[in-house]
N, CA, C and O atoms as a Tripos MOL2 file, in Angstrom:
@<TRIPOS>MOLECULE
protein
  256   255    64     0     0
PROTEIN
NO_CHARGES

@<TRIPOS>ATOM
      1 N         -11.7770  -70.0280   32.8660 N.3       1 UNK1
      2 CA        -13.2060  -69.9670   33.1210 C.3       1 UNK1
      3 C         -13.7810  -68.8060   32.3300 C.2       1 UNK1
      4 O         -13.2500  -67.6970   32.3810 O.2       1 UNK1
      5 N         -14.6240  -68.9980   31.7580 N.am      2 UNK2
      6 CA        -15.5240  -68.1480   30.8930 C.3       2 UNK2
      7 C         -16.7370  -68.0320   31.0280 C.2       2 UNK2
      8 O         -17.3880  -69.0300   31.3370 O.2       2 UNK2
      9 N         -17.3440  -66.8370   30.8410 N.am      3 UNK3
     10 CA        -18.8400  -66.7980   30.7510 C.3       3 UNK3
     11 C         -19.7940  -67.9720   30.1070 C.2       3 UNK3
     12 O         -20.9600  -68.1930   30.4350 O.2       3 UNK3
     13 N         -19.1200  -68.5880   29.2360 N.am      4 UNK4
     14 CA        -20.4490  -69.5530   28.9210 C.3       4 UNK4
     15 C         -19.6820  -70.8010   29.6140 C.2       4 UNK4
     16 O         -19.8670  -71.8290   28.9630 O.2       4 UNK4
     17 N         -18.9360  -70.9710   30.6660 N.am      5 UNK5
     18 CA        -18.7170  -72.1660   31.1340 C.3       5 UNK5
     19 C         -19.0830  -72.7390   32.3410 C.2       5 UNK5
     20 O         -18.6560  -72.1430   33.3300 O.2       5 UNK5
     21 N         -19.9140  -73.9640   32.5870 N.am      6 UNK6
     22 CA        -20.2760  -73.7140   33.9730 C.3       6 UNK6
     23 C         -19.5280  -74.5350   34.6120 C.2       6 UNK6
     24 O         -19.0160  -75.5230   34.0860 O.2       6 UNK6
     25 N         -19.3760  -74.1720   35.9420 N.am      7 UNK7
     26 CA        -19.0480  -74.8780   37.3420 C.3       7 UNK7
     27 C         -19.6760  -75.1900   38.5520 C.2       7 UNK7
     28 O         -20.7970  -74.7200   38.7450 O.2       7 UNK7
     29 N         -19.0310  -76.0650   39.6010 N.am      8 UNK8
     30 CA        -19.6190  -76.2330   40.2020 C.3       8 UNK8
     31 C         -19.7350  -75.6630   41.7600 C.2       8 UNK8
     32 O         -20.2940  -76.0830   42.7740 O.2       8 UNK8
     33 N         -18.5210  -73.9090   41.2850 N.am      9 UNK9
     34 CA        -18.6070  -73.7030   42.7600 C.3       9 UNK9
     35 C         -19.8930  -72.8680   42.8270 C.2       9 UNK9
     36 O         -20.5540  -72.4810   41.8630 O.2       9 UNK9
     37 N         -20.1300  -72.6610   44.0990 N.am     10 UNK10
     38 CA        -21.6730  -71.7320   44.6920 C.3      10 UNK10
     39 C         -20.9100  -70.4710   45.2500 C.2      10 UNK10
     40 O         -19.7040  -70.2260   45.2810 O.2      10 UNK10
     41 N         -22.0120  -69.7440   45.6850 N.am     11 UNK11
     42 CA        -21.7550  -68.2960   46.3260 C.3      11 UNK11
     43 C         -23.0760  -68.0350   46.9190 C.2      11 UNK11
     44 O         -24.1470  -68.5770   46.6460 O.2      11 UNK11
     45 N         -22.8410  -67.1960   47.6980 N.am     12 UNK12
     46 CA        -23.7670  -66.1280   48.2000 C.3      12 UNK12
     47 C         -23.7790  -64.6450   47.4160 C.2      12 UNK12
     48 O         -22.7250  -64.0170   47.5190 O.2      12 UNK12
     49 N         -24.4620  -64.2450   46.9250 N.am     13 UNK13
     50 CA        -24.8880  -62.7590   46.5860 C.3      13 UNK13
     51 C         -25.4440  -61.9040   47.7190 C.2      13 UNK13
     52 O         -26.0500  -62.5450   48.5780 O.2      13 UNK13
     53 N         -25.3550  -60.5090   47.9040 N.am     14 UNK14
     54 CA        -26.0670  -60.2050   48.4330 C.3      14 UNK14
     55 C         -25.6040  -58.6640   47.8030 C.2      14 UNK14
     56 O         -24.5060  -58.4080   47.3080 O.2      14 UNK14
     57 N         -26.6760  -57.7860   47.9570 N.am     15 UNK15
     58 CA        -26.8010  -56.5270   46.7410 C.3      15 UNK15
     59 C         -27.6970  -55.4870   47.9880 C.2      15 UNK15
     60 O         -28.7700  -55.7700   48.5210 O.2      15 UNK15
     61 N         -26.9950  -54.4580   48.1710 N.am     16 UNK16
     62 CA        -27.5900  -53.1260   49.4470 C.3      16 UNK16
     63 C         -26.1980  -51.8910   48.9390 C.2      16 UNK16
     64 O         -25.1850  -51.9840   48.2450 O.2      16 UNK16
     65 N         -27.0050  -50.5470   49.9080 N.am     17 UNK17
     66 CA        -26.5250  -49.4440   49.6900 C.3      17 UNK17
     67 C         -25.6630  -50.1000   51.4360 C.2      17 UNK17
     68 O         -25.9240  -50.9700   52.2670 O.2      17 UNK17
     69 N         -24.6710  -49.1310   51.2550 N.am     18 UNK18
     70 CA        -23.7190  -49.0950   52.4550 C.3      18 UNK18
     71 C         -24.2160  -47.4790   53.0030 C.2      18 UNK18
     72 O         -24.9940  -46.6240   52.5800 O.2      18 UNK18
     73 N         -23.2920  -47.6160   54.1800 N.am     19 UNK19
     74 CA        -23.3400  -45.9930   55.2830 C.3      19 UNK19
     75 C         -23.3150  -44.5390   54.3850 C.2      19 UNK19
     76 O         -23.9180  -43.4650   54.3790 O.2      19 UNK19
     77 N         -21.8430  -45.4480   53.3740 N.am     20 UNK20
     78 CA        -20.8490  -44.5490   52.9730 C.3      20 UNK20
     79 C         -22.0030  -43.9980   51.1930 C.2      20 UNK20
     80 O         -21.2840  -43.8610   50.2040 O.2      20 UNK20
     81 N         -22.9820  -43.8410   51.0360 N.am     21 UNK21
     82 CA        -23.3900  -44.0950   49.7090 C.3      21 UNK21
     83 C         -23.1600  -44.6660   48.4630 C.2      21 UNK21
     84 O         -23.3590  -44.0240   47.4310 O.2      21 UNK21
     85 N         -22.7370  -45.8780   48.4630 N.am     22 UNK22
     86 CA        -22.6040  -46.8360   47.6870 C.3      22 UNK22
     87 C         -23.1170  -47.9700   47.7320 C.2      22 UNK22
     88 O         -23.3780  -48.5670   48.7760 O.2      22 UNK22
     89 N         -23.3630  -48.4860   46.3100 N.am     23 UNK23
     90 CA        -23.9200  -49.2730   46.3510 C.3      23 UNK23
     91 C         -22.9570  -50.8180   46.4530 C.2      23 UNK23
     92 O         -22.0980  -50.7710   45.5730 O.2      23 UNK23
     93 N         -22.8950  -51.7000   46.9930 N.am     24 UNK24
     94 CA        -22.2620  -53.0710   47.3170 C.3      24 UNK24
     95 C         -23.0640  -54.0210   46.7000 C.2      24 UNK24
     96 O         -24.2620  -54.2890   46.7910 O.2      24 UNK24
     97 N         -21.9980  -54.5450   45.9490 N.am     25 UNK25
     98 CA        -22.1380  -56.2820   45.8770 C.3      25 UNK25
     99 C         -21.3850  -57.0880   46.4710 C.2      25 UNK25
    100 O         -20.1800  -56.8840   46.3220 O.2      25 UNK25
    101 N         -21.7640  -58.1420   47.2480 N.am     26 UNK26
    102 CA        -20.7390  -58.9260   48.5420 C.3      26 UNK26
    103 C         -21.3850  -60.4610   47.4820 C.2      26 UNK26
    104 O         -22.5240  -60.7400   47.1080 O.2      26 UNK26
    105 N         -20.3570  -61.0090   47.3280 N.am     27 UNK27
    106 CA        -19.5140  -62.3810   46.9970 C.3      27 UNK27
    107 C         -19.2870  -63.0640   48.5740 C.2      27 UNK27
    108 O         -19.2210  -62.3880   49.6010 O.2      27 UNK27
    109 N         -19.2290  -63.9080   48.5370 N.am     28 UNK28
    110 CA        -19.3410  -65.0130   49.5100 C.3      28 UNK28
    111 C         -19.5180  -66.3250   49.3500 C.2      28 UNK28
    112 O         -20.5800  -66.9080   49.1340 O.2      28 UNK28
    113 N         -18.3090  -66.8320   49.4760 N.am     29 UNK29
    114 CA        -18.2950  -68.9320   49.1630 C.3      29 UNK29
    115 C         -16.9730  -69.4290   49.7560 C.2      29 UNK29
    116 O         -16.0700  -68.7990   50.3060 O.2      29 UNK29
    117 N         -17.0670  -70.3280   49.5730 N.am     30 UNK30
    118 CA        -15.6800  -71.3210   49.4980 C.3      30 UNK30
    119 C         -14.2990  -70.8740   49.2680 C.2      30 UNK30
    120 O         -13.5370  -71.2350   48.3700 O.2      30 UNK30
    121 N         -14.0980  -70.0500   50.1970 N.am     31 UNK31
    122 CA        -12.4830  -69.2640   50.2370 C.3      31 UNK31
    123 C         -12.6010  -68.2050   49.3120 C.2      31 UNK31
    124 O         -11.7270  -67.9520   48.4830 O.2      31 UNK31
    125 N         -13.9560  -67.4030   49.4620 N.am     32 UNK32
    126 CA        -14.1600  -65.9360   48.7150 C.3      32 UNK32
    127 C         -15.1230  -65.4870   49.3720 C.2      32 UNK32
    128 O         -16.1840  -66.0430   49.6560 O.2      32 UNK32
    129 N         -14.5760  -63.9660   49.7410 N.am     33 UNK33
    130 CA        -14.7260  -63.0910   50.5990 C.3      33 UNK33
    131 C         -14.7710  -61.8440   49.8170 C.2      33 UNK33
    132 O         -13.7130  -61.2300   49.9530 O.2      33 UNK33
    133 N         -15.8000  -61.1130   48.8770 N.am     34 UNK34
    134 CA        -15.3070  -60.0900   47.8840 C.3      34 UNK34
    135 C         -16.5620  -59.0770   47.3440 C.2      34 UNK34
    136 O         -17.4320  -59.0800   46.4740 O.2      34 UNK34
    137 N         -15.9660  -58.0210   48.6800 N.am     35 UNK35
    138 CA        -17.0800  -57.0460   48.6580 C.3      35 UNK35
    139 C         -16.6690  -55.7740   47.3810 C.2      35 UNK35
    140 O         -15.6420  -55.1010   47.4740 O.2      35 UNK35
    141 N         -17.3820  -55.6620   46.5590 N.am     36 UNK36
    142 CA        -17.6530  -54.9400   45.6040 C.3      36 UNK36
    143 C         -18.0730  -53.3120   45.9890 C.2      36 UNK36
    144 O         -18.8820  -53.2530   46.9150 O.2      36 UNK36
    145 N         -17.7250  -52.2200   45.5250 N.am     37 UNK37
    146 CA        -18.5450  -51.0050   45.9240 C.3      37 UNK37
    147 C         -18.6700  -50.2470   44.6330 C.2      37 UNK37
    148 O         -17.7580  -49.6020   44.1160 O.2      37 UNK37
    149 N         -19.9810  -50.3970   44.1250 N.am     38 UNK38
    150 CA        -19.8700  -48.9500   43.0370 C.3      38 UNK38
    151 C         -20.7810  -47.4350   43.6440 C.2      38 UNK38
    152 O         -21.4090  -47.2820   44.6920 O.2      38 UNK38
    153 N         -20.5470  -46.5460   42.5840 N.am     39 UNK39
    154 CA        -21.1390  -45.4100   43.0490 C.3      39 UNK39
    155 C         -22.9460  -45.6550   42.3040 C.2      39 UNK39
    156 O         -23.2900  -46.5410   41.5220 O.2      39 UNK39
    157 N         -23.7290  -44.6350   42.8390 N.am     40 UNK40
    158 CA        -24.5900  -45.0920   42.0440 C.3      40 UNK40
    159 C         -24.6680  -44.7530   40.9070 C.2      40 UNK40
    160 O         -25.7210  -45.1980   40.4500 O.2      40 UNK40
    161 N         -24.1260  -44.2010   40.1860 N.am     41 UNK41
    162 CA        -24.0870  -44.0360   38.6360 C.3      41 UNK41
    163 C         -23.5510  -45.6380   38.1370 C.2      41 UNK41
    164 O         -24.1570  -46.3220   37.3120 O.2      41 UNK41
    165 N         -22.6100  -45.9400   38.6580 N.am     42 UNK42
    166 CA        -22.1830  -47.2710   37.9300 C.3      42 UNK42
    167 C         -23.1280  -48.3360   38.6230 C.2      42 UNK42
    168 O         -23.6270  -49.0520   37.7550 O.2      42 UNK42
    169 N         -23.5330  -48.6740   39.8830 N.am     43 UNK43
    170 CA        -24.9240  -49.8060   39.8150 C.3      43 UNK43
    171 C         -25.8170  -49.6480   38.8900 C.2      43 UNK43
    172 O         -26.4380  -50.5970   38.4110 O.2      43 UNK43
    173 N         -26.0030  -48.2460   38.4860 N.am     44 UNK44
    174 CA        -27.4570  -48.3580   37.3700 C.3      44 UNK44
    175 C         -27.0610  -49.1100   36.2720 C.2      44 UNK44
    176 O         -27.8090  -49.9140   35.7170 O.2      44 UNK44
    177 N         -25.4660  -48.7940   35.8020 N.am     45 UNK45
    178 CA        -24.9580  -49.0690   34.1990 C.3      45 UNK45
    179 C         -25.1160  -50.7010   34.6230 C.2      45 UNK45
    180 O         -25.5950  -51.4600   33.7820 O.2      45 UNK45
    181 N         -24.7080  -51.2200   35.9300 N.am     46 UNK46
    182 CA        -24.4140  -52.5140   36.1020 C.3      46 UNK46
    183 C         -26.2160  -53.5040   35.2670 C.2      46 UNK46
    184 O         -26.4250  -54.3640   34.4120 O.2      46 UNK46
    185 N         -27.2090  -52.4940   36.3910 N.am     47 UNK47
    186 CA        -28.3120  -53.2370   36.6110 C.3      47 UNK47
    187 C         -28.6050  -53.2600   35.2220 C.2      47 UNK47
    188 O         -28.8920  -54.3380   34.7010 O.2      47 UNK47
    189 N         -28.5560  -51.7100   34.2300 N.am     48 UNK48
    190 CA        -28.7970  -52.1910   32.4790 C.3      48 UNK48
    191 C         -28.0120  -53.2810   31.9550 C.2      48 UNK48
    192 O         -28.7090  -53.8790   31.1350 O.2      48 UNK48
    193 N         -27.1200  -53.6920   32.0390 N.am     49 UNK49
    194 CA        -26.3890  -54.9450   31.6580 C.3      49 UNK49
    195 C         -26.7910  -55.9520   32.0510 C.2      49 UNK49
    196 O         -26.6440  -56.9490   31.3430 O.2      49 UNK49
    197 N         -27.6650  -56.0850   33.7560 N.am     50 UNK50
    198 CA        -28.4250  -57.3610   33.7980 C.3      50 UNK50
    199 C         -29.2110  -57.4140   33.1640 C.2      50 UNK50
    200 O         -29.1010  -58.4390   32.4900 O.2      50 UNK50
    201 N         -30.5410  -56.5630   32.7840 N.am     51 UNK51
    202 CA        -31.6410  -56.3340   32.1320 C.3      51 UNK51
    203 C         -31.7280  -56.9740   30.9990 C.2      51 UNK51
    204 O         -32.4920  -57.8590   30.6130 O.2      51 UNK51
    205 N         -30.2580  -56.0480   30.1790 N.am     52 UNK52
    206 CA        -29.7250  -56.3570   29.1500 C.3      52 UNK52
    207 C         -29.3890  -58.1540   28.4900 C.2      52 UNK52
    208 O         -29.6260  -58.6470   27.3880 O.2      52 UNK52
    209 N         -28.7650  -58.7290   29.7220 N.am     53 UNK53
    210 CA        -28.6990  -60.0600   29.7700 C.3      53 UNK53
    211 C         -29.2890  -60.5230   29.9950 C.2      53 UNK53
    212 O         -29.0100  -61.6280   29.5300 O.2      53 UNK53
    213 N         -30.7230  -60.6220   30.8170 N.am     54 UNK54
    214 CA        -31.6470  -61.1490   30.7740 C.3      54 UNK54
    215 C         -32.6470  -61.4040   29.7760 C.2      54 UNK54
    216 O         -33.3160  -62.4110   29.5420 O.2      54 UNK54
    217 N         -32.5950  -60.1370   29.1770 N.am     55 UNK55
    218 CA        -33.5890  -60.1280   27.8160 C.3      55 UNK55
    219 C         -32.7680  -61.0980   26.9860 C.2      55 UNK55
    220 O         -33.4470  -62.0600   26.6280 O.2      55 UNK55
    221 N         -31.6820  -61.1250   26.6320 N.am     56 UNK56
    222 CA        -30.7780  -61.7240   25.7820 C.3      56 UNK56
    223 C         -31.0400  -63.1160   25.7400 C.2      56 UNK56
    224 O         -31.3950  -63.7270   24.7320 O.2      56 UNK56
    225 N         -30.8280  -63.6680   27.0250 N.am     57 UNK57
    226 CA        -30.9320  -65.2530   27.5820 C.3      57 UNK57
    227 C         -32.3980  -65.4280   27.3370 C.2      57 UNK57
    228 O         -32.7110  -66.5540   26.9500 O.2      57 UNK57
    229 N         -33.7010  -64.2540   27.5250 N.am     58 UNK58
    230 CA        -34.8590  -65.3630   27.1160 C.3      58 UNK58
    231 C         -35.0360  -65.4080   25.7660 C.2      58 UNK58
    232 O         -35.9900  -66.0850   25.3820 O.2      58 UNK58
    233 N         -33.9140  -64.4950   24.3920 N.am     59 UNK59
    234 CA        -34.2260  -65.1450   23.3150 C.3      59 UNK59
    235 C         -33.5160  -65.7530   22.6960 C.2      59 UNK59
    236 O         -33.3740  -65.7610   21.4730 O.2      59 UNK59
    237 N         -32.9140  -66.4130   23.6010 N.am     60 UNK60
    238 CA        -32.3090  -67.6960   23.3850 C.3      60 UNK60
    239 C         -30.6220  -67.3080   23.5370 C.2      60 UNK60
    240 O         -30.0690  -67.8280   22.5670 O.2      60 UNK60
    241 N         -29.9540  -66.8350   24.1010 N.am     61 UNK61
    242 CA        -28.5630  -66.1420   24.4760 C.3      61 UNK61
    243 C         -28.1790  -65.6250   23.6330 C.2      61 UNK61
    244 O         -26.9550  -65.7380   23.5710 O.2      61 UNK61
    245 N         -28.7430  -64.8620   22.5980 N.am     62 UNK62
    246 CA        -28.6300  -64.1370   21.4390 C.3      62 UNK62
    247 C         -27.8980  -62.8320   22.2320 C.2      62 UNK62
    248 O         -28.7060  -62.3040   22.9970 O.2      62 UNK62
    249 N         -26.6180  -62.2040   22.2390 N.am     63 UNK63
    250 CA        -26.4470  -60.7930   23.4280 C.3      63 UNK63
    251 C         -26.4640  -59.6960   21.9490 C.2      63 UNK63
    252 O         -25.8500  -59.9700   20.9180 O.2      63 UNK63
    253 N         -27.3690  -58.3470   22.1610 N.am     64 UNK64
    254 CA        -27.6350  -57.5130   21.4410 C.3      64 UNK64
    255 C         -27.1030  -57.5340   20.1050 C.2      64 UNK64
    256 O         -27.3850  -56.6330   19.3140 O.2      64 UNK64
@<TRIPOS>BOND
     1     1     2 1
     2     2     3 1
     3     3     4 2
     4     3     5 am
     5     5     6 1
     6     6     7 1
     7     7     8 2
     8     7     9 am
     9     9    10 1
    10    10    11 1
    11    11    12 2
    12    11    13 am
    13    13    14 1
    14    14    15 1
    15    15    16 2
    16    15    17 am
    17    17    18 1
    18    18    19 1
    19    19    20 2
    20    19    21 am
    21    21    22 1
    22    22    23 1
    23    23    24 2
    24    23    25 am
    25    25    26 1
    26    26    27 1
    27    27    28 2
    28    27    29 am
    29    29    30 1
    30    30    31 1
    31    31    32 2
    32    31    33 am
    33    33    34 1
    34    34    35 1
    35    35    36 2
    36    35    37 am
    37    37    38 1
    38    38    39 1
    39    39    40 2
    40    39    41 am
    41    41    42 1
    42    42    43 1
    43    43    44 2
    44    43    45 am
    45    45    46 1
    46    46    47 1
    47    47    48 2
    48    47    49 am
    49    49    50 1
    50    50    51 1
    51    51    52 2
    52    51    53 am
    53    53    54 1
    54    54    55 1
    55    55    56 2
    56    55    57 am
    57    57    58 1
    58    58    59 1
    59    59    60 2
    60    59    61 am
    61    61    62 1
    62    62    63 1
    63    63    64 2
    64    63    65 am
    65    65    66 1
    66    66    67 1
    67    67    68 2
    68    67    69 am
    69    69    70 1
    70    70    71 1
    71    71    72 2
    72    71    73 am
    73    73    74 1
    74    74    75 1
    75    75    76 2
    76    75    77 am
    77    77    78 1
    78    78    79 1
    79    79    80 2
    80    79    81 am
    81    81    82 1
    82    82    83 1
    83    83    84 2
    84    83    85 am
    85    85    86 1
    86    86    87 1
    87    87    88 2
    88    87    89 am
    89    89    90 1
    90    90    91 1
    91    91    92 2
    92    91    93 am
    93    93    94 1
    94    94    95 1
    95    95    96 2
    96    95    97 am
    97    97    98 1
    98    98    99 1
    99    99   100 2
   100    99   101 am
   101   101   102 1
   102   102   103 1
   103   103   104 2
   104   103   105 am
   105   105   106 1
   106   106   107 1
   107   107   108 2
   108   107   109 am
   109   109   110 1
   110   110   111 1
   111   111   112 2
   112   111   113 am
   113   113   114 1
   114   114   115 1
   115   115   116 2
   116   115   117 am
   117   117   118 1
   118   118   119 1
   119   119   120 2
   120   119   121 am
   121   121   122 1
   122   122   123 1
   123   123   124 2
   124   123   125 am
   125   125   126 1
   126   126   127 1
   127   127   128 2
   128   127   129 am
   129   129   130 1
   130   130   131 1
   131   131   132 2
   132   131   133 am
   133   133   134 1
   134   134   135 1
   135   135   136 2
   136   135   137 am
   137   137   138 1
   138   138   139 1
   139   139   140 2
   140   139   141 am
   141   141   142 1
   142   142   143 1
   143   143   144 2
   144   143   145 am
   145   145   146 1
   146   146   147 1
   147   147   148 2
   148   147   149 am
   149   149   150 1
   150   150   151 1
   151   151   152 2
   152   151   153 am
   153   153   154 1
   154   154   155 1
   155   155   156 2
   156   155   157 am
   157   157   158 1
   158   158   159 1
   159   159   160 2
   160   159   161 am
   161   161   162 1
   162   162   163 1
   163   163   164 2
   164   163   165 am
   165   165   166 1
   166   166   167 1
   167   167   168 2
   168   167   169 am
   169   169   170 1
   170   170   171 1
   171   171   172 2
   172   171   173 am
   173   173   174 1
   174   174   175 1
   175   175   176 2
   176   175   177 am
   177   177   178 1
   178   178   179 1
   179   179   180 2
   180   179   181 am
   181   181   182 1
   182   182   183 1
   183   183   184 2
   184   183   185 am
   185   185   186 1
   186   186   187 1
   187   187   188 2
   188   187   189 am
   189   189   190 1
   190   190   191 1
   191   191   192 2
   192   191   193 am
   193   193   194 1
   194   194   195 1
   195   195   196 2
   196   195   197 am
   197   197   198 1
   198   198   199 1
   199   199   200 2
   200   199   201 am
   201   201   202 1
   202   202   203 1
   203   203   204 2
   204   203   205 am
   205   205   206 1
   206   206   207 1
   207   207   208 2
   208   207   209 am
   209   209   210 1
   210   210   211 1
   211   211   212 2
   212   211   213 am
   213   213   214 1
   214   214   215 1
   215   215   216 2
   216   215   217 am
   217   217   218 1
   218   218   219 1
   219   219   220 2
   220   219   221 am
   221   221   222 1
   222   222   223 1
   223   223   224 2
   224   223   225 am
   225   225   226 1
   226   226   227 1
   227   227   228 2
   228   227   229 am
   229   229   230 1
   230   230   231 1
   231   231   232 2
   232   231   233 am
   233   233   234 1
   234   234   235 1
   235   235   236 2
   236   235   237 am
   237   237   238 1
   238   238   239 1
   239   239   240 2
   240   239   241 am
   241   241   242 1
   242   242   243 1
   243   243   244 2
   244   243   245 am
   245   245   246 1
   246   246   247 1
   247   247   248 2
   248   247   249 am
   249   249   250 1
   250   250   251 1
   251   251   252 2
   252   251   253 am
   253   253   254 1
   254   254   255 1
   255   255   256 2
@<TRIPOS>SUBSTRUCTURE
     1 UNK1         2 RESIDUE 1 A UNK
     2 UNK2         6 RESIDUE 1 A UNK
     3 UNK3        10 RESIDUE 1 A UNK
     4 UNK4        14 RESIDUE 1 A UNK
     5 UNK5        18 RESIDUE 1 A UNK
     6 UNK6        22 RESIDUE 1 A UNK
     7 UNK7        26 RESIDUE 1 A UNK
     8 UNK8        30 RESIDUE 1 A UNK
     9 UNK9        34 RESIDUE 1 A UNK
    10 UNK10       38 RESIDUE 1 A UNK
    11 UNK11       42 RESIDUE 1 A UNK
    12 UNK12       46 RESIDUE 1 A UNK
    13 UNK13       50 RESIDUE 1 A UNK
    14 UNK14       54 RESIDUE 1 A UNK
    15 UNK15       58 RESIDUE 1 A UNK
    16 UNK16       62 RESIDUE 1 A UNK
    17 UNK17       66 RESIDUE 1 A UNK
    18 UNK18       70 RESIDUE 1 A UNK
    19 UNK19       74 RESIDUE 1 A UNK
    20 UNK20       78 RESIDUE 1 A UNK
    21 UNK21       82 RESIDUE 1 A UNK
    22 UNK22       86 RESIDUE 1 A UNK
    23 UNK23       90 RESIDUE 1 A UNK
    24 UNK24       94 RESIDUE 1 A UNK
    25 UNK25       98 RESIDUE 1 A UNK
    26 UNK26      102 RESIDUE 1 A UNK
    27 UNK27      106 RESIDUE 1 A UNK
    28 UNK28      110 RESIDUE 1 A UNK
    29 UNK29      114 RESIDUE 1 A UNK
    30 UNK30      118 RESIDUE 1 A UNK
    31 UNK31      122 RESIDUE 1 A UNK
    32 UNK32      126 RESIDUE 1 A UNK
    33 UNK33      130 RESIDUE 1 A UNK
    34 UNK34      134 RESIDUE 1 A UNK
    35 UNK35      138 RESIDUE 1 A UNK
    36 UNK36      142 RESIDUE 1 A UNK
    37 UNK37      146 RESIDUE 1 A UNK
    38 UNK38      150 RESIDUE 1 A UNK
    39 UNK39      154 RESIDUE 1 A UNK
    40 UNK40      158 RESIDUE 1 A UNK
    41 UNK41      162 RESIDUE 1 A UNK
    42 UNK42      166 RESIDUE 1 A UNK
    43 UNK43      170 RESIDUE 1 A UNK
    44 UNK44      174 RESIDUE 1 A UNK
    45 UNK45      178 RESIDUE 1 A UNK
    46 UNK46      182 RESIDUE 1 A UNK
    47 UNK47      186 RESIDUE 1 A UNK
    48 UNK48      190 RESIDUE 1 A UNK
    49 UNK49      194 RESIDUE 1 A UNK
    50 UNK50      198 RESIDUE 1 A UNK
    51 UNK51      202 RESIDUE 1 A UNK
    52 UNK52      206 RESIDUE 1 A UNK
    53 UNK53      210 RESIDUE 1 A UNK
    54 UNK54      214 RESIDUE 1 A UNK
    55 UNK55      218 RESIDUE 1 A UNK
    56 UNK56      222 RESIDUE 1 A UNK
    57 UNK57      226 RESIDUE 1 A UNK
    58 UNK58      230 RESIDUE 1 A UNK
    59 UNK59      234 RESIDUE 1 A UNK
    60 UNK60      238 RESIDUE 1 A UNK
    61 UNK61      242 RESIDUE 1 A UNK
    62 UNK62      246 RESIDUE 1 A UNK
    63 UNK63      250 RESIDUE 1 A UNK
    64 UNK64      254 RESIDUE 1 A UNK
């Protein structure tokens, strides 16, 4: 499985700070259970890489 390949399983996302100061990404589907924790220095690097990919995909999946 690769980034440009699609499938047909689903998930739940869900994206919050925890107790502990970190930031979580929780995965959730079909026999996946997969809570993520970065610090916040690495959610920011994460969120520039969405940004990053987003801009990318609206000009046409061109990545930087």
């Amino acid at each position: 499985m690769g980034i440009n390949n699609e499938s047909d399983i689903s998930a739940n996302l869900q994206i919050g700070p925890t107790t502990m100061g970190m930031v979580r990404i929780y995965i959730e589907g079909d026999g996946i259970d997969l809570p993520l924790d970065f610090d916040p220095d690495e959610a920011e690097e994460i969120a520039e890489e969405l940004r990053a990919a987003a801009a990318a995909a609206r000009k046409g999946g061109k990545r930087r």
